[in-house]
Residue frames as a rotation matrix with the C-alpha (Angstrom) as fourth column:
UNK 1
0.192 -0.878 -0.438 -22.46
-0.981 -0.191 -0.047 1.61
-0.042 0.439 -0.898 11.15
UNK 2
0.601 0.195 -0.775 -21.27
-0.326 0.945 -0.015 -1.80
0.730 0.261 0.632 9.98
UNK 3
0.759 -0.539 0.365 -19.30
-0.245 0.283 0.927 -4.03
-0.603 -0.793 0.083 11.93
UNK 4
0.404 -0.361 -0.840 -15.92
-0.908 -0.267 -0.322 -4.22
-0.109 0.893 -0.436 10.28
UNK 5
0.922 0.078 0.379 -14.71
-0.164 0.966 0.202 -8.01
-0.351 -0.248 0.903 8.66
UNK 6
-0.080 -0.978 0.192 -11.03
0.236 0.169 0.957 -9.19
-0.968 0.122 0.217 8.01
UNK 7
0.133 -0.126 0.983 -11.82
0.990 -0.022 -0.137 -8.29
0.039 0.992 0.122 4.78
UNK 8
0.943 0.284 0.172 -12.21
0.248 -0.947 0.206 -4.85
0.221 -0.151 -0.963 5.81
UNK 9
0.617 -0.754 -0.224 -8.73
-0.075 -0.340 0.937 -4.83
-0.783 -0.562 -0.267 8.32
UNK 10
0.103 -0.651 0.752 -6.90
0.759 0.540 0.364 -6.34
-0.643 0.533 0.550 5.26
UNK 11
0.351 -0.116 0.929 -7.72
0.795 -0.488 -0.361 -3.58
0.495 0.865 -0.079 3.07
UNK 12
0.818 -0.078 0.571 -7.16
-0.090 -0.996 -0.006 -1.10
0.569 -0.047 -0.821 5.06
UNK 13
0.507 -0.846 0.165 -3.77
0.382 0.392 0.837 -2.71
-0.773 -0.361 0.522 6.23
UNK 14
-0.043 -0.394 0.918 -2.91
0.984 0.142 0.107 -2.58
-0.173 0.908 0.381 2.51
UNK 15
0.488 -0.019 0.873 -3.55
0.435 -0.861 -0.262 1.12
0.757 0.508 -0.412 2.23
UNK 16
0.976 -0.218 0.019 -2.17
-0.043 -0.109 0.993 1.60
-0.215 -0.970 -0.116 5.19
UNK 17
0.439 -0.898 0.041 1.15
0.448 0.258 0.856 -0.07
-0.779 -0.357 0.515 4.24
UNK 18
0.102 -0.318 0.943 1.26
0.925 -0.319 -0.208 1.28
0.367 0.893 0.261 0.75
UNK 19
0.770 0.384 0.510 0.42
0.289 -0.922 0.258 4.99
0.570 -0.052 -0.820 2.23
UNK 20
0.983 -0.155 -0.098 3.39
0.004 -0.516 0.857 4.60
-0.184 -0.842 -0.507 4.27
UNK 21
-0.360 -0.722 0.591 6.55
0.709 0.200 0.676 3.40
-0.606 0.662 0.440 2.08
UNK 22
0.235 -0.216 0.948 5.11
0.676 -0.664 -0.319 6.18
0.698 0.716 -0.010 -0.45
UNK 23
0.932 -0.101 0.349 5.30
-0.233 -0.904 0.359 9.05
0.279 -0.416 -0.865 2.25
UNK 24
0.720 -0.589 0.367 8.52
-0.080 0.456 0.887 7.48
-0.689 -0.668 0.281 3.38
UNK 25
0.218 -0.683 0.697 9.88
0.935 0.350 0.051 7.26
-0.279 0.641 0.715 0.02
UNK 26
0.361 -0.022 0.932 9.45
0.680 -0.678 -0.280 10.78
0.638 0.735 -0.230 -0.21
UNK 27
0.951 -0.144 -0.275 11.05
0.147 -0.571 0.808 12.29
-0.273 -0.808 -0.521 3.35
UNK 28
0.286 -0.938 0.199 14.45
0.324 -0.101 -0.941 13.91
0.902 0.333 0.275 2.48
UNK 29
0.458 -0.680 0.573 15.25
-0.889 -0.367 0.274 13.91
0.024 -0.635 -0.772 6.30
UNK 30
0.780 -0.269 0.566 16.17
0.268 0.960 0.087 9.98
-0.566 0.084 0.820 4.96
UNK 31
-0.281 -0.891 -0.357 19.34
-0.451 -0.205 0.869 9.39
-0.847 0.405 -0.344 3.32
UNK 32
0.199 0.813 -0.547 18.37
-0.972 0.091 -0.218 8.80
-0.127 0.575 0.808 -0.22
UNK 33
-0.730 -0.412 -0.545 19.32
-0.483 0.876 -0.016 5.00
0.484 0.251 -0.838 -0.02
UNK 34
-0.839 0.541 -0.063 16.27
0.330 0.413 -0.849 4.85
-0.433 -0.733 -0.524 2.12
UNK 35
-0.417 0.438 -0.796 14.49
-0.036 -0.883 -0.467 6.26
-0.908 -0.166 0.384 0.21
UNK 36
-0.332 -0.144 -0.932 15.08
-0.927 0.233 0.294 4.65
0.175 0.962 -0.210 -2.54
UNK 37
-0.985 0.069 -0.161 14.38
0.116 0.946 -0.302 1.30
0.131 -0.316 -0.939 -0.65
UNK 38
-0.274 0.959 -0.074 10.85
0.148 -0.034 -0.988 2.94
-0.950 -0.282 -0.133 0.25
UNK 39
-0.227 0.625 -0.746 10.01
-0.878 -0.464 -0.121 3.85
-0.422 0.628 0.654 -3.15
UNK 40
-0.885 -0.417 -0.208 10.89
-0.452 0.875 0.170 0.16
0.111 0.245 -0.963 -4.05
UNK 41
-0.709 0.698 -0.097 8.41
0.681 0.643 -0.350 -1.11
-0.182 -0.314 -0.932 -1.53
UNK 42
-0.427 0.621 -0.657 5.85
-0.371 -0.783 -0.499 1.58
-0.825 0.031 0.564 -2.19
UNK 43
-0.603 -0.326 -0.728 6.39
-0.797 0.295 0.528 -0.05
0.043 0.898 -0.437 -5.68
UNK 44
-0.903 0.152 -0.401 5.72
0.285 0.912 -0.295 -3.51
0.320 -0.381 -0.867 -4.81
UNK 45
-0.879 0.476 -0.039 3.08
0.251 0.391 -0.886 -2.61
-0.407 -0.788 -0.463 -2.77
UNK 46
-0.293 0.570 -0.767 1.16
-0.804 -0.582 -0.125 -0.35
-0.517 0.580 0.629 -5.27
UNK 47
-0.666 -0.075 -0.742 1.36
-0.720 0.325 0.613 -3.48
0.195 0.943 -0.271 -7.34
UNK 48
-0.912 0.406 -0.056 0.28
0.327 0.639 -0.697 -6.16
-0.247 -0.654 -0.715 -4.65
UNK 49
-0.677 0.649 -0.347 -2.64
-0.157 -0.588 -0.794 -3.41
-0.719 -0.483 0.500 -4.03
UNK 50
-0.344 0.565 -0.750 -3.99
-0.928 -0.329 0.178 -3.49
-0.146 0.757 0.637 -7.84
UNK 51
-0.865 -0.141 -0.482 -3.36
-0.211 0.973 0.093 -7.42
0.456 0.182 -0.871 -8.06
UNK 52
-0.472 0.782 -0.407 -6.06
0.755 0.119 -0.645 -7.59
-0.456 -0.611 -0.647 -4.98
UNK 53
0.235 0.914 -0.330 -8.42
0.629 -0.403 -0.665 -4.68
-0.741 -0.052 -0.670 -5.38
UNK 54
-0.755 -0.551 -0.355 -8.41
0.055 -0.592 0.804 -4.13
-0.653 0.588 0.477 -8.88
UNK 55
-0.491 0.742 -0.457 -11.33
-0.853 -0.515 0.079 -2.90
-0.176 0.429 0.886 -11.14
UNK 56
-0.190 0.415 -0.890 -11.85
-0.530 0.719 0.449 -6.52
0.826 0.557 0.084 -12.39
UNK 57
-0.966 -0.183 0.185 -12.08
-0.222 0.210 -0.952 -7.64
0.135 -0.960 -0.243 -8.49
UNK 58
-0.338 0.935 0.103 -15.68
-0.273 0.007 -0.962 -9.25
-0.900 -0.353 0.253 -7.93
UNK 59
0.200 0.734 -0.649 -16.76
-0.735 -0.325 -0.595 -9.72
-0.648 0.596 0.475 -11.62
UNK 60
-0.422 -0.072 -0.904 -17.00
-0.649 0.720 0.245 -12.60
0.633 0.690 -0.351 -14.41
């Protein structure tokens, strides 16, 4: 098995944080003003996520 490299913790920080602000944006024991703040950052992060490890990532 490899040894994992900050590049490795970073992504999987990032899915990490995105995976939680979406499940979070979607708990209706929150009041939906929280909810609404997680989908925000769920937002944001989804975006963050493509910026870094999008399809065109590595190539040209």
């Amino acid at each position: 098995m490899a040894t994992p490299t900050p590049d490795d913790d970073e992504f999987f920080n990032d899915v990490l944080s995105l995976g939680a602000a979406a499940k979070a944006s979607r708990d209706e024991g929150l009041p939906p003003a929280a909810r609404e703040m997680f989908n925000d950052l769920a937002s944001e992060r989804a975006s963050d996520f493509a910026r870094k490890y999008g399809s065109d990532r590595g190539t040209g």
